[in-house]
N, CA and C of each residue as an Amber inpcrd file, in Angstrom:
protein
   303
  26.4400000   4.8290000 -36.4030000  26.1680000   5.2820000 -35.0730000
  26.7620000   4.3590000 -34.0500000  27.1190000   5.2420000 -33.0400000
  27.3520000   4.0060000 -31.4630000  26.4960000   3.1060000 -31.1590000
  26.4710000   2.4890000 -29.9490000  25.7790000   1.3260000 -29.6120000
  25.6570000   2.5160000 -27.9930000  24.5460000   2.0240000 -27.9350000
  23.6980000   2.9360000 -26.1540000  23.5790000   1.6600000 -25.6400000
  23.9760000   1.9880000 -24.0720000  23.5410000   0.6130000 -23.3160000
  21.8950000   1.0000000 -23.1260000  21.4780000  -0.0070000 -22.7210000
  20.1420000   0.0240000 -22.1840000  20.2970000   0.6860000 -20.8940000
  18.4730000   1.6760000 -20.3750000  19.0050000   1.9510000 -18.9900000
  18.4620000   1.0710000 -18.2560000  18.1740000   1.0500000 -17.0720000
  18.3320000   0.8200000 -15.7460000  17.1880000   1.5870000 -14.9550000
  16.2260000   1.1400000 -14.3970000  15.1410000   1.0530000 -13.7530000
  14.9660000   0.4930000 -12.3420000  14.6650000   1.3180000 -11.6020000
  14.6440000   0.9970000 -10.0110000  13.0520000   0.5910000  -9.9900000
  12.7820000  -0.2350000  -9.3670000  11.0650000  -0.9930000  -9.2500000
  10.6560000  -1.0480000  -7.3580000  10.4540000   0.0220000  -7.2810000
   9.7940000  -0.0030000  -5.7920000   8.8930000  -0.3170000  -5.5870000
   8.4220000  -1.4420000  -4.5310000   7.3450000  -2.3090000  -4.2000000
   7.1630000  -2.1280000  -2.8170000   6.4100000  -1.0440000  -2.3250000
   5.8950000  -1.0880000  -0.6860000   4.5650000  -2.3620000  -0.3430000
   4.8670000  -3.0510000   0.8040000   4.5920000  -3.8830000   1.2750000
   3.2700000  -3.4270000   2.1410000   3.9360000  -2.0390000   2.8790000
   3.2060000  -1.7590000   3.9970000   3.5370000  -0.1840000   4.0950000
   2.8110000   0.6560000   4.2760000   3.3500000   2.2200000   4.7570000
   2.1820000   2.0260000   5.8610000   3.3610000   2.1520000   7.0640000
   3.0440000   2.5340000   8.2010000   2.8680000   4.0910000   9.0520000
   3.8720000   4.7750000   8.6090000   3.7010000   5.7980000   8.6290000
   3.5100000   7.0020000   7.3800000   2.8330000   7.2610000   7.0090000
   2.4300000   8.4150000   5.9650000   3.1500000   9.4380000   5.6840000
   3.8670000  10.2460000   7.3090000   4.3370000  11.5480000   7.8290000
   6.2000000  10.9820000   7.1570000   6.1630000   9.8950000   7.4120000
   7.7950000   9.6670000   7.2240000   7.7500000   9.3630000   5.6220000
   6.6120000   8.6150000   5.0190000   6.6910000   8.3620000   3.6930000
   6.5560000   9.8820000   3.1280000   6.4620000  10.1320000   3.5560000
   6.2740000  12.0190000   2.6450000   7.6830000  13.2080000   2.8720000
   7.8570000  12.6690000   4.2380000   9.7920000  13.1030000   4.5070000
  10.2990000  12.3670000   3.7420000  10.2560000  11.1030000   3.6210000
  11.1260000  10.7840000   2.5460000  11.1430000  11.2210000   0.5570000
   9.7270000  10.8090000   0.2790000   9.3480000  11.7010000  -0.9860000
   9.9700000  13.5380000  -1.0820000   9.9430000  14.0780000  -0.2270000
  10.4060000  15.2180000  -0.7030000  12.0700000  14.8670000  -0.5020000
  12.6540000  14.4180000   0.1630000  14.2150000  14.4130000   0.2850000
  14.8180000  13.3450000  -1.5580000  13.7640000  12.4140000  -1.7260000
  14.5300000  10.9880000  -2.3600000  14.6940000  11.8670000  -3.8220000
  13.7180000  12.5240000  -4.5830000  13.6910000  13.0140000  -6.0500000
  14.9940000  13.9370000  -6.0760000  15.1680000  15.2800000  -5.0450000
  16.0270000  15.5630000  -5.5240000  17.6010000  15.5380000  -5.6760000
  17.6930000  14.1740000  -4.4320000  18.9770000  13.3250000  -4.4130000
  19.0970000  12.3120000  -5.7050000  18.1500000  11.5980000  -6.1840000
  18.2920000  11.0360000  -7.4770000  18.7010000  11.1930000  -8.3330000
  17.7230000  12.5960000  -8.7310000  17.6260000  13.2480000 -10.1700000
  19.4440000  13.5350000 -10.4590000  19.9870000  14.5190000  -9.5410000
  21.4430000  14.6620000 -10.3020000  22.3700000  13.3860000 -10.6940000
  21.4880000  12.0070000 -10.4900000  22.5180000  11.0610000 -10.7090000
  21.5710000  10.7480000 -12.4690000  20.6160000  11.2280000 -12.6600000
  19.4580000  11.5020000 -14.0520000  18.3260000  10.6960000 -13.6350000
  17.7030000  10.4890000 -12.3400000  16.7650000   9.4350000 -12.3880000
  15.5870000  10.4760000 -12.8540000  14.5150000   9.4250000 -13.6540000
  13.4210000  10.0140000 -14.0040000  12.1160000   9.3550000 -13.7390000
  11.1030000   9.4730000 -13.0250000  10.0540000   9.0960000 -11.8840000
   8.8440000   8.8000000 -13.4490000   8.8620000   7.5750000 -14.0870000
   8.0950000   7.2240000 -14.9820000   6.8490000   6.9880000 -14.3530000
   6.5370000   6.5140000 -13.1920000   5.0530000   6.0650000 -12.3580000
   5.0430000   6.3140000 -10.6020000   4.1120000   6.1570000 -10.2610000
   4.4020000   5.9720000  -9.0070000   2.8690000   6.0850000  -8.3060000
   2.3430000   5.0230000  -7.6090000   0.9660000   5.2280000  -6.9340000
   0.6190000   3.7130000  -6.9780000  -0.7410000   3.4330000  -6.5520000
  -1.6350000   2.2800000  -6.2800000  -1.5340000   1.6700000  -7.7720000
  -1.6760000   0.4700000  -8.4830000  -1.9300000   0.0490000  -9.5800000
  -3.7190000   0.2730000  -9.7470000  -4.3790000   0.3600000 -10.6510000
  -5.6410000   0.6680000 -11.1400000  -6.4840000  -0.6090000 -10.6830000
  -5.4940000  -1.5610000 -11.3150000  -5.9040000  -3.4180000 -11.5330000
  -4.5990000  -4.0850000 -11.6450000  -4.6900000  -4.7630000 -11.0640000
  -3.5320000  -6.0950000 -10.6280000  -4.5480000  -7.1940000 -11.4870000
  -2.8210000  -8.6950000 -11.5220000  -3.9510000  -9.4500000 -11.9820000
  -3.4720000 -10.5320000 -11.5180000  -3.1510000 -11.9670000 -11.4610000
  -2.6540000 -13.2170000 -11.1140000  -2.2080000 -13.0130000  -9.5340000
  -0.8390000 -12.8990000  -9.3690000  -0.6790000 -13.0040000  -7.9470000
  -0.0860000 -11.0320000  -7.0730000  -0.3320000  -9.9770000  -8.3150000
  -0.5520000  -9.3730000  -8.0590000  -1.2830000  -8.4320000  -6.6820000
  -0.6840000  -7.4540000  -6.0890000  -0.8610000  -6.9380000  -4.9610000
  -1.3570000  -5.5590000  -5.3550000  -1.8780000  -5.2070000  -4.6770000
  -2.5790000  -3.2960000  -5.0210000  -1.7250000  -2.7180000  -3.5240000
  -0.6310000  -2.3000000  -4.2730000   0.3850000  -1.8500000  -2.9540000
   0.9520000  -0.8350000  -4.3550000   1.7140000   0.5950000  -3.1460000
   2.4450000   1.1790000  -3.8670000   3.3690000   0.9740000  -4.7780000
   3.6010000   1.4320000  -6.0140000   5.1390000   0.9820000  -6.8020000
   5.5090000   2.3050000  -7.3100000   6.6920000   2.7840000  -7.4700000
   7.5000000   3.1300000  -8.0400000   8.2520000   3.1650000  -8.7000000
   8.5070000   3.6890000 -10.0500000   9.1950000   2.6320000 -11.1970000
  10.0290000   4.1110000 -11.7600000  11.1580000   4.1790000 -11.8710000
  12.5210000   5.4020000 -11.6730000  13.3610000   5.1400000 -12.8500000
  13.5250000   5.3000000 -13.8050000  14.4550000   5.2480000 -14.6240000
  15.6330000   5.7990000 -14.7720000  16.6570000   5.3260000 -15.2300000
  18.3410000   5.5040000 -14.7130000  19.0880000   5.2090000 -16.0280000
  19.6560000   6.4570000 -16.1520000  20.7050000   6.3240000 -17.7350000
  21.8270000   5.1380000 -17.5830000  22.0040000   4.4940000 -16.7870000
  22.8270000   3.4560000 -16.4510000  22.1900000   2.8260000 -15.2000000
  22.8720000   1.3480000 -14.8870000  23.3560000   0.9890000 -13.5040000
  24.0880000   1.3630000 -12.5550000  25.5330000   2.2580000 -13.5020000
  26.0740000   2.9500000 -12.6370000  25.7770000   4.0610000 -11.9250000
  24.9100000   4.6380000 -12.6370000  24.0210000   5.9940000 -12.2900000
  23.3700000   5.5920000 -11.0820000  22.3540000   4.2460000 -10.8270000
  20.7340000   3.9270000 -10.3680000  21.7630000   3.6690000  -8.8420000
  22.9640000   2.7920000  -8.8160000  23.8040000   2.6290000  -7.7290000
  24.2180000   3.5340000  -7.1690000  24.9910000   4.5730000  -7.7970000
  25.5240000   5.8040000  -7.3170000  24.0560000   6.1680000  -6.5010000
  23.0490000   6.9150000  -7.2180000  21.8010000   7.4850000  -6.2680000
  21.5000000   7.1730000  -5.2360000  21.5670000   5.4090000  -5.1350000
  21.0950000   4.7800000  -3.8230000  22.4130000   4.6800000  -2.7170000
  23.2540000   4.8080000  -3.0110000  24.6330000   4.9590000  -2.1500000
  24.8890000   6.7350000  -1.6670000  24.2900000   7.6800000  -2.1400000
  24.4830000   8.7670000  -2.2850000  24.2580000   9.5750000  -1.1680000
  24.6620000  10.4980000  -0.5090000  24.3960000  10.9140000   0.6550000
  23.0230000  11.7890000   0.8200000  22.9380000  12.0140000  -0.0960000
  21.0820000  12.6980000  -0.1900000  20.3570000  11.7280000  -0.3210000
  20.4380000  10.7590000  -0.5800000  19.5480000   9.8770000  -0.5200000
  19.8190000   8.6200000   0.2210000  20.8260000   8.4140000   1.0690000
  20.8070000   7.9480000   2.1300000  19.7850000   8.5790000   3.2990000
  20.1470000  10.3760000   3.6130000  19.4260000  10.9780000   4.1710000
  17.7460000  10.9290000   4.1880000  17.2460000  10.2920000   2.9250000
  15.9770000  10.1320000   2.3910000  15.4410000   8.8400000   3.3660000
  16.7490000   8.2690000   3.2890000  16.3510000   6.8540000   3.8880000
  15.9940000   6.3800000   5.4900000  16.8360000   7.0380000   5.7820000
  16.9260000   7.3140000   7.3120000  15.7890000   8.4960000   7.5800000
  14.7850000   9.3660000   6.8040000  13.9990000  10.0060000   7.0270000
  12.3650000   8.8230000   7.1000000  12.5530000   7.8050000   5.9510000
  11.5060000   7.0980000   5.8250000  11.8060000   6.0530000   7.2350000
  12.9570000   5.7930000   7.8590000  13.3910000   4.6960000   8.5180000
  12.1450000   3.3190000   8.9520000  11.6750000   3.2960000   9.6370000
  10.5350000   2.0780000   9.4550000   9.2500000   2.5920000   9.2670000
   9.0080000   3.5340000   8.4830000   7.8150000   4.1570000   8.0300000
   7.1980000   3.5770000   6.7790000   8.0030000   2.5700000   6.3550000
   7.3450000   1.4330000   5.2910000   8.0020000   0.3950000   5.0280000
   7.2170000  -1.0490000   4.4790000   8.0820000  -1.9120000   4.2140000
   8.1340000  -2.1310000   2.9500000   9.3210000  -2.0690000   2.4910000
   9.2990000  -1.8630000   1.2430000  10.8920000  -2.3490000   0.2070000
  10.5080000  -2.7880000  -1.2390000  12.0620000  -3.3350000  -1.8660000
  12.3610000  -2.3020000  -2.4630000  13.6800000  -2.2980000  -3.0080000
  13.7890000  -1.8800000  -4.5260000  14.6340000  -2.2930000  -5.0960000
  14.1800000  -2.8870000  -6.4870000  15.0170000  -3.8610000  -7.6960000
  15.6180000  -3.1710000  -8.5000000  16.7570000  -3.1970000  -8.9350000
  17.4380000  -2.6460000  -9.8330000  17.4900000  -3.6210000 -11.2170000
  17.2760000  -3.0820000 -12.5510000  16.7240000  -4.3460000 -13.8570000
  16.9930000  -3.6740000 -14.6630000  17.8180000  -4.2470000 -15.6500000
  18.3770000  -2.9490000 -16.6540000  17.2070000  -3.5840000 -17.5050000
  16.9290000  -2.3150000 -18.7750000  16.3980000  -2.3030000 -19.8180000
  16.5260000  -3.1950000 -20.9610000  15.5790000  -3.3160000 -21.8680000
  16.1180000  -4.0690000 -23.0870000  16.5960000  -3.3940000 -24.3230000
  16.1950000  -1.9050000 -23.7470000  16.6390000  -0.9770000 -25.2760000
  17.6880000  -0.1850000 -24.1430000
């Protein structure tokens, strides 16, 4: 058999949602600009329990058949549009971390 790269996982960490109305314009615009690049929405909400220096803030955790894929999405014009819909309606990262399988 071939060798598969590992994929690639986007890790969204909101800080702060300030606005609700823009975090929800953005949720409906961001999935279906992703998805055609294959992202797949493994989690997403409050953690249950945090533990050490842990925060109870939103995360989002997106899985991506590549890096090249997870880049393309976030450069992408549908989901630029996503971005500029959330514009300071949260503060928030997102890490790109490839896989180990």
């Amino acid at each position: 058999g071939g060798t598969t790269m590992p994929k690639d996982y986007w890790i969204s960490a909101y800080r702060e949602i300030k606005d609700p109305a823009k975090l929800a314009a953005y949720a409906t615009l961001a999935p279906p600009a992703t998805t055609k690049f294959g992202a797949n929405y493994l989690c997403r909400g409050v953690p249950q329990m945090t533990y050490e220096a842990g925060e109870k803030e939103r995360i989002v955790v997106t899985e991506f058949p590549s890096l090249k894929d997870a880049i393309a999405a976030h450069g992408s014009p549908g989901y630029q549009d996503a971005l500029k819909a959330l514009g300071d309606g949260a503060v928030r990262d997102i890490r790109i971390i490839e896989g180990l399988e």
